[in-house]
N, C-alpha and C positions, 0 to 999 in steps of 0.2 A: 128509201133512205135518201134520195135526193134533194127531194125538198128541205129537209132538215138542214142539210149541206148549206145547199145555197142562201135558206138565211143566216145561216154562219157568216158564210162566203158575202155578205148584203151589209153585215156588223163588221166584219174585219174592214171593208172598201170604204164603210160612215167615218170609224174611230179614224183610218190613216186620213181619209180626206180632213177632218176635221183635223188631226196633228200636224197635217201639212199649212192648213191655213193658220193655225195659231203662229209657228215655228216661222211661218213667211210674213205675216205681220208682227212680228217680236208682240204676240197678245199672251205668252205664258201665264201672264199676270191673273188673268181671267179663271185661268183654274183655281182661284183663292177658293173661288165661287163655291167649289167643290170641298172646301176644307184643305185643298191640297197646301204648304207649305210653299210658297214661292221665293225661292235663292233671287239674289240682289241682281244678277249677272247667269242667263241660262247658262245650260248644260255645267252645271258647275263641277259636277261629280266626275267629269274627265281631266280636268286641269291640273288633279296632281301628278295624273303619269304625263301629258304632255307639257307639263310645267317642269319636270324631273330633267328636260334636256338644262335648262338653267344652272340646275343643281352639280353638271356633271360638269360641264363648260367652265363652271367655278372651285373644281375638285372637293365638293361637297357629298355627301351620302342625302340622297332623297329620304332613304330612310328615318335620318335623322334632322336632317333639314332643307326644306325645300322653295327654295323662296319664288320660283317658277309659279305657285300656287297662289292668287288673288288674295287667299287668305291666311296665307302662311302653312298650309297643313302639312303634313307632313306624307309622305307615301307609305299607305296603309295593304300594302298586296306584296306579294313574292315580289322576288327582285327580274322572275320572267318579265314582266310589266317594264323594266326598262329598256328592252328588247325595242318599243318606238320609237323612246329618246336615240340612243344609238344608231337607229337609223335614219334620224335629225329630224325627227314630230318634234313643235315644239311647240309652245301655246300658240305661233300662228295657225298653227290646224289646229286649234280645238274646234271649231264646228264641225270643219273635215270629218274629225276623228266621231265626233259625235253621231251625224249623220250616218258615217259609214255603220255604226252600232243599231241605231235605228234602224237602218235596211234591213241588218240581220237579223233583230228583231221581228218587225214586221214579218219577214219571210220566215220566221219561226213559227208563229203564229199560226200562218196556213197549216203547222202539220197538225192541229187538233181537229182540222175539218173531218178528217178520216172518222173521229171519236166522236163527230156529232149524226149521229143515226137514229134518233128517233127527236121529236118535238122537245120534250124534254128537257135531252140532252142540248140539245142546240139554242133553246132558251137560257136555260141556266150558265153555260158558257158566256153566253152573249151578254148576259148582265153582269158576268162576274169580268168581261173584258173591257167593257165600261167602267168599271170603278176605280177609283182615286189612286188604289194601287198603282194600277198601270200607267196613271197621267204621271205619279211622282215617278216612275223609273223615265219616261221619256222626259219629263221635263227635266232632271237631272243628268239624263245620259248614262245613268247607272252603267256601270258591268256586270251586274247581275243580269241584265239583257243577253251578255254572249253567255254567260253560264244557262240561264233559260233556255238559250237558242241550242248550245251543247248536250241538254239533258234531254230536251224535247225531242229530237234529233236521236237520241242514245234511242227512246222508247220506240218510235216509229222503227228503229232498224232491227229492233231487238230479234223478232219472232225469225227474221229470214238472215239478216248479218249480225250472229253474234258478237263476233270478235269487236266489228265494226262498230258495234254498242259501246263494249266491255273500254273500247279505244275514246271514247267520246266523252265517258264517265270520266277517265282517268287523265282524259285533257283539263278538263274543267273541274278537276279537285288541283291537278298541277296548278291554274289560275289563278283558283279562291280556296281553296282547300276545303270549306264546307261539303264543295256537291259529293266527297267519298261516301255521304252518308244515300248517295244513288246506288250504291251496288246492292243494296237489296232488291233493287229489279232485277236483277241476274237470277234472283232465285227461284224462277219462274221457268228455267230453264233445266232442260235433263239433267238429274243430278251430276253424272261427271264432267259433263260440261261449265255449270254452273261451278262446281268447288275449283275446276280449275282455273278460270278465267275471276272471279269473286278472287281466290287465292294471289292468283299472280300479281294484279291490281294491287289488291292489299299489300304483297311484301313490297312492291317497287313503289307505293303512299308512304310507308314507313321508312325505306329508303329515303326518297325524297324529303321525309320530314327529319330523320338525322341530316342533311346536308343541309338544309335553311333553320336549323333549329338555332342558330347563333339570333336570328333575325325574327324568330315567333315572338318573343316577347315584346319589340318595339313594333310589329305587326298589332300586335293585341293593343299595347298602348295608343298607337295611332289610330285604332277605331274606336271614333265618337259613338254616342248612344247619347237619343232625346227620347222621354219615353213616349212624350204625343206621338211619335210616328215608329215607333218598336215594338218589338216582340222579346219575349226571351224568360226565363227560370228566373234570373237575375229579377226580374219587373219589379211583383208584386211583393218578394222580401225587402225590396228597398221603399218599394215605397210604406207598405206596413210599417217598416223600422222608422222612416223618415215619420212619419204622422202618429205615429206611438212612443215614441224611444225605445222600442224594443230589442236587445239584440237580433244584429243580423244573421249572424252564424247560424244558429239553432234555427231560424225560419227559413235559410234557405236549404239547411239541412234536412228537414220538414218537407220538403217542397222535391228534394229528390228519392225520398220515401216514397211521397206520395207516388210518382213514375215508376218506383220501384215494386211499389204494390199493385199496379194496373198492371204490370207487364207479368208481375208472376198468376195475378188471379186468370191472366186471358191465357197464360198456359197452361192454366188447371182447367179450365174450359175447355182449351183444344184435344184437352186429354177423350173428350167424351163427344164433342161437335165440331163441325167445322161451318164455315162460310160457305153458299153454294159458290163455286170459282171454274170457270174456263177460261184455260190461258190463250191470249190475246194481246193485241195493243192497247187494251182500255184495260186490263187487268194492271199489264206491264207498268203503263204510265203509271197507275195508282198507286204502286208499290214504290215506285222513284219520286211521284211527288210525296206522295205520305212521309215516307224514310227522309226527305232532306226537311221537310217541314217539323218535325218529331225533331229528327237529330240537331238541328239547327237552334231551334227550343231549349235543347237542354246543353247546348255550346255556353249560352248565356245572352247578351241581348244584341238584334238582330236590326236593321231597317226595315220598313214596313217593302221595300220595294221584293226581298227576299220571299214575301208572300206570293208572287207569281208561281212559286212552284207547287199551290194550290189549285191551280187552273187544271191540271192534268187530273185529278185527284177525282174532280165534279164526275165525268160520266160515268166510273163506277159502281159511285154511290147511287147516281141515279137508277143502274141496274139493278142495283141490288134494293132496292126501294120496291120495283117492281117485281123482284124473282122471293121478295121472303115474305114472312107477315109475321102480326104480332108483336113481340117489343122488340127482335131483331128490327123489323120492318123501321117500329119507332126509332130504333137509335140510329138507322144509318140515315133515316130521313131529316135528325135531328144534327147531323152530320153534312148531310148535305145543305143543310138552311144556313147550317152555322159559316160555313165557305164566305156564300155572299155578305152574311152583314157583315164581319171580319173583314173583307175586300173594301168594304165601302163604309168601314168605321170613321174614317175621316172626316163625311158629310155630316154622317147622323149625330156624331159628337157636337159638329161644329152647331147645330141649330139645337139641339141640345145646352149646350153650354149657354148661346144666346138666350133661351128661354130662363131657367134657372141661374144665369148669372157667374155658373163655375165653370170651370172643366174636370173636378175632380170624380163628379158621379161619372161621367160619361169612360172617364180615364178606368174607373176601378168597375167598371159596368164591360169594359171591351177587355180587360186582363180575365174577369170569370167567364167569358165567351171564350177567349182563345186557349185555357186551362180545360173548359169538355171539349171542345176540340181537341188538344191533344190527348188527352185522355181514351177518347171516343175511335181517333186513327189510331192510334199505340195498339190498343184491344181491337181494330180492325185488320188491321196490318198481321199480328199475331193469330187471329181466329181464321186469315187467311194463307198462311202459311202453307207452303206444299208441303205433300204427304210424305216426301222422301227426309225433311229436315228432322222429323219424330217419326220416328217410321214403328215405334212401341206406340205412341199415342194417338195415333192418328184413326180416325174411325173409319170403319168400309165407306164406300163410296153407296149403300144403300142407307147407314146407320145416317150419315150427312148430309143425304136426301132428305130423308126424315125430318132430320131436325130444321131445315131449312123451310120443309112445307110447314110446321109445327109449333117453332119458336115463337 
């Protein structure tokens, strides 16, 4: 298992050298190369929480106005986020601030080395840590970075610090509110363990969200959505509707059927087989990046930097590529392929679009990739489910053997 590690460990040292030199010759630019999108002015995606100290100093709500922000935006996160302004960040550290996000980044990073143990594994990571994805959350600064760093962090403690997971989860939905759709990692854990800690999470999320519930809706309004660089349920009904005149209702209604019908047919499968599964940190991780990639999906539409929590997803599948056969084998391999072009939709559009002249094929060509993708995880995620959640449905651990060698 070493070897594998260390080219991991060989890819993580190239990408930070390489983001150090761009970051230290102001060459951001250079990632166009990539297809990535480059902001006029780096790290742009911090300066509305350290622009917010503006906003306060003037008895303004960032929320609703924030002129601290280069470009006017408004502050799009829980009002925790002004927790820096208060402590007097103010657009003079936005590099500060930024940098300090990358470290944790970066040192987030490291914990997938564990999950790279075989060739494979360590390959498909490493491609998928390369891609455009990654360059647009550092060249922006994102905070999807400290949520990545929060969740990545949840998986690694999961098997030996529950609580200390169940605690990391629940930081990082307080932040962004998305990552609550991580606690299906938890279910990987003894059943009373799991319902309690899943449980208590959940009421004190709900809690939390009756107390900022005044402020979700100019949250929602303050997140932009481009679809060149998104994800989300929302995508393809608008754009159908936009290029057809079709109603949007009905298609988008259409579109949570459709999710509605994968999740019931892979319970009627579980009724009879299951996924071969030992629980682990590569299992763990799967279930927390699946669940926020899934649940994030059907929020509505998303930055493409949110796909980072893809990365966790890969050595599962890769396992399970080598532990099944047949059309199981097929579909989680076609799962695992689908990861990297998604990660790295950005370039192949980009010389795409230059060939042909559009960007519309490339656009509606990366919306039916990331549709079996979800699809593919939802029915993965589901046919992986521990034995204690259907404990009527659930087949012996011989019958599941079976189907594993079989499928």
């Amino acid at each position: 298992m070493r070897a594998p590690r260390v080219a991991l460990a060989a890819a993580w040292c190239l990408l930070w050298a390489a983001a150090v030199w761009l970051i230290a010759n102001d060459s951001l630019h250079d990632l166009e190369s990539l297809g990535v999108p480059v902001m006029a002015q780096r790290f742009a995606d911090v300066y509305p929480v350290t622009g917010a100290s503006v906003a306060l100093e003037r008895g303004l709500d960032p929320l609703a106005d924030n002129p601290g922000d280069p470009w006017g935006r408004a502050l799009n996160y829980p009002r925790i986020w002004l927790l820096p302004a208060l402590l007097g960040v103010g657009p003079q550290h936005s590099d500060s601030f930024a940098i300090a996000l990358l470290v944790v980044f970066a040192a987030s990073l490291l914990l997938l080395l564990p999950l790279a143990t075989t060739p494979a594994r360590s390959a498909t990571l490493a491609l998928c840590l390369f891609s455009p994805v990654t360059w647009l959350a550092i060249e922006r600064a994102n905070s999807d970075m400290l949520v990545f760093a929060l969740l990545a962090a949840s998986a690694w403690a999961l098997a030996h610090r529950p609580r200390t997971s169940a605690a990391l989860v629940g930081t990082a939905a307080v932040l962004k509110l998305y990552p609550i759709f991580a606690l299906g990692g938890l279910l990987g854990l003894p059943r009373r363990t799991a319902l309690w800690l899943v449980g208590s999470i959940g009421v004190a999320f709900l809690g939390y969200l009756l107390w900022i519930r005044a402020d979700l809706a100019a949250i929602q309004a303050n997140s932009l959505a481009w679809n060149r660089i998104s994800y989300g349920i929302t995508q393809l009904p608008d754009a159908v509707s936009a290029n057809t005149g079709w109603p949007r209702q009905p298609l988008l209604v259409a579109a949570f059927v459709a999710i509605a019908i994968t999740l019931i047919a892979g319970l009627c499968v579980r009724r009879r087989w299951t996924l071969p599964t030992e629980s682990g940190p590569t299992l763990h991780a799967f279930r927390i990046g699946a669940g926020v990639f899934v649940g994030t999906f059907c929020l509505g539409s998303n930055f493409d930097y949110r796909l980072l929590c893809l990365l966790p997803v890969v050595p599962q599948l890769v396992d399970w590529c080598a532990t099944t056969r047949g059309r199981v084998r097929l579909a989680v391999g076609a799962q695992a392929a689908l990861i990297p072009l998604l990660l790295w939709s950005m370039t192949w559009r980009k010389h795409l679009a230059a060939t042909i002249g559009s960007e519309t094929p490339g656009l509606m060509l990366d919306e039916v990739l990331t549709w079996l993708l979800v699809f593919g995880l939802l029915a993965t995620l589901v046919l992986s489910l521990p034995a204690w959640l259907l404990p009527r449905w659930s087949a012996t651990p011989s019958n599941a053997a079976d189907g594993a060698a079989t499928a």
